[in-house]
N, C-alpha and C positions, 0 to 999 in steps of 0.2 A: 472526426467523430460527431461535432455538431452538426454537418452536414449529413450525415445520415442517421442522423435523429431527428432533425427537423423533417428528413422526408417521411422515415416511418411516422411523424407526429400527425401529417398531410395525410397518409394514406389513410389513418385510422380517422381522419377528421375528428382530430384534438385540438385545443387551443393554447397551446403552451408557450409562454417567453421560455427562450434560450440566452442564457448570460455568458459572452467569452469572460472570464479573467482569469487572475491569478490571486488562489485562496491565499496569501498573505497579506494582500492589499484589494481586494474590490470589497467595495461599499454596495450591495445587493437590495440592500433592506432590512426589512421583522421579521426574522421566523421564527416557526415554536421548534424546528430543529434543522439541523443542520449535519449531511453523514457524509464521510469521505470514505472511500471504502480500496479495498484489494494495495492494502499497504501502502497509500498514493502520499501519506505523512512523512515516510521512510525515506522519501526522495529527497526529502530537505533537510539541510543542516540543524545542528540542535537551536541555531539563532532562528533561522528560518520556521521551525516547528514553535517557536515562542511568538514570532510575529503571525501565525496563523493562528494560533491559540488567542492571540486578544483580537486579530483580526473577525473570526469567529462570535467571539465576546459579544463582540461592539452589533454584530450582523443578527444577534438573538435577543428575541422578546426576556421578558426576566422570566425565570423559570424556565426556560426554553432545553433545548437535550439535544448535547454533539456526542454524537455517535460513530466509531472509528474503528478501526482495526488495524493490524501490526504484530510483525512478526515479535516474539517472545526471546527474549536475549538470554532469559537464564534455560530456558529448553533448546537452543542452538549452542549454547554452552557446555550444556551435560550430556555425557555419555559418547563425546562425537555427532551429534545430532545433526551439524550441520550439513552432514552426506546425504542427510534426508533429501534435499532439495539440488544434490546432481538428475543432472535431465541427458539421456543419452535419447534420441530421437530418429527414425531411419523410415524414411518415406518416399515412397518412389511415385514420379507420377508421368505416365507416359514412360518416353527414352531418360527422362533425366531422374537420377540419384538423390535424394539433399538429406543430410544430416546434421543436425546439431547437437553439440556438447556442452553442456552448464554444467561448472563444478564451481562451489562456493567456498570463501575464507569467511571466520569471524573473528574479530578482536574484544578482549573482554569489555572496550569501552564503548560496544557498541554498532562498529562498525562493519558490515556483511558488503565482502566483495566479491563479487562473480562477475564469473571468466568466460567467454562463449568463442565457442569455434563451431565456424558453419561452413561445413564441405558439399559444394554446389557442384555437380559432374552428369555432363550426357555422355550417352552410353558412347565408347569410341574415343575420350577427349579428355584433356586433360581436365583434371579437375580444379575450380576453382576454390581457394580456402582466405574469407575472411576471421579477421577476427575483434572480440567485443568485449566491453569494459563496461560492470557499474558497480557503485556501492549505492548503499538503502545504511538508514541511520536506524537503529531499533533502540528500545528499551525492555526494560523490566517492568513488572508491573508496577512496583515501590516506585518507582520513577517517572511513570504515568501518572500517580499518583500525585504524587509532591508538585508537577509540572503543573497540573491543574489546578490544584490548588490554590497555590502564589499566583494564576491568575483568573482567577476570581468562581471557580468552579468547585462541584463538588461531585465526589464521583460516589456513581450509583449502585451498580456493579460492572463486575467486571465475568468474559465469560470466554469460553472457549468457542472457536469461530464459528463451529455449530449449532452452538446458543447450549450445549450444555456449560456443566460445572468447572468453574477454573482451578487448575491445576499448575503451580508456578513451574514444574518440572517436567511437567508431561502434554502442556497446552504448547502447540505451535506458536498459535498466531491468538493474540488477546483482542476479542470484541468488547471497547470499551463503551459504557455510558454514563453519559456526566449529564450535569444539570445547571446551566448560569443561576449563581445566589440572587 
C-alpha cells in the first residue's frame, strides 16, 4: 500500500515522507493529530490497543487529537445486530465464478470472529473453496472512554461514523476524538 501511495504522491507531484511501522512502537515525531481509521485498532489485543495508546501519546504535541474509529460492541450485541455485517458476494468475471461468504460471531467481552469462504470456480471445473479466519477486539464506548483516560487523554466526542449523533444502541462503528492533556 505504501508503494502505491508513493507513486500516486509522484504522479500528483507531492512531497510527502512515507513512514513503515508499527503504531505500537514507532517513534514518528510531533504531531497535532494523529487518525487511525476503518477499525485498524480492532486488530490488536486489548495489551496491544494500550501499547498504541501511549505509543500515540508520546507521538503528539500537548493538546494534540487521536482520532479513531471501531466497531460499537453494545450495537453488535443488541438485537442480533451482528448479522448486520454477513457479506454474501457473487461476481463473475469472464469464465470464472467467485464468491464469498462472511458471517460473523460476537462475545460479550468483546471479541468479533469472522468466518470467510471463498468459492473460486471456471466455468466447466471443479471449483476451488478456501477458507479464512479473524477476530477484531471492539469495545463500548464506556470503555473507550476509561481506556483513554488512564492514559493520559481526554475524550472530546464521540460520534457515529458518519459524523452524526452517537447512539450506544444504534451506532455501528464509534468515531472517536480525544485530545492529549
Amino acid at each position: 500500500m505504501l508503494e502505491i501511495a508513493k507513486g500516486k504522491a509522484i504522479k500528483e507531484q507531492l512531497d510527502i515522507k512515507f513512514i513503515k511501522g508499527d503504531m505500537r512502537t514507532t517513534r514518528a515525531g510531533k504531531f497535532d493529530a494523529v487518525i487511525t481509521i476503518f477499525n485498524s485498532i480492532g486488530h490488536l489485543t486489548k495489551e496491544d490497543f494500550i501499547k498504541t495508546i501511549k505509543n500515540i501519546y508520546s507521538n503528539l504535541n500537548d493538546g494534540g487529537l487521536y482520532i479513531f474509529d471501531i466497531f460499537n460492541l453494545n450495537y453488535l450485541l443488541k438485537d442480533n445486530n451482528i448479522t448486520k455485517l454477513t457479506i454474501d458476494w457473487l461476481k463473475r468475471c469472464g469464465d470464472i465464478i467467485v464468491r464469498e461468504i462472511q458471517y460473523s460471531t460476537i462475545s460479550s467481552d468483546g471479541i468479533l470472529a469472522s468466518y470467510d469462504i471463498y468459492h473460486q470456480q471456471k466455468l466447466e471445473s471443479n471449483p476451488n473453496i478456501t477458507h479464512d479466519f479473524q477476530t477484531l477486539q471492539v469495545y463500548t464506548a464506556k470503555q473507550l472512554k476509561i481506556i483513554l483516560e488512564k492514559n493520559g487523554f481526554e475524550l472530546l466526542k464521540q460520534y457515529n461514523i458518519d459524523g452524526k449523533s452517537f447512539d450506544e444502541n444504534k451506532t455501528e462503528r464509534i468515531l472517536t476524538i480525544a485530545q492529549k492533556k
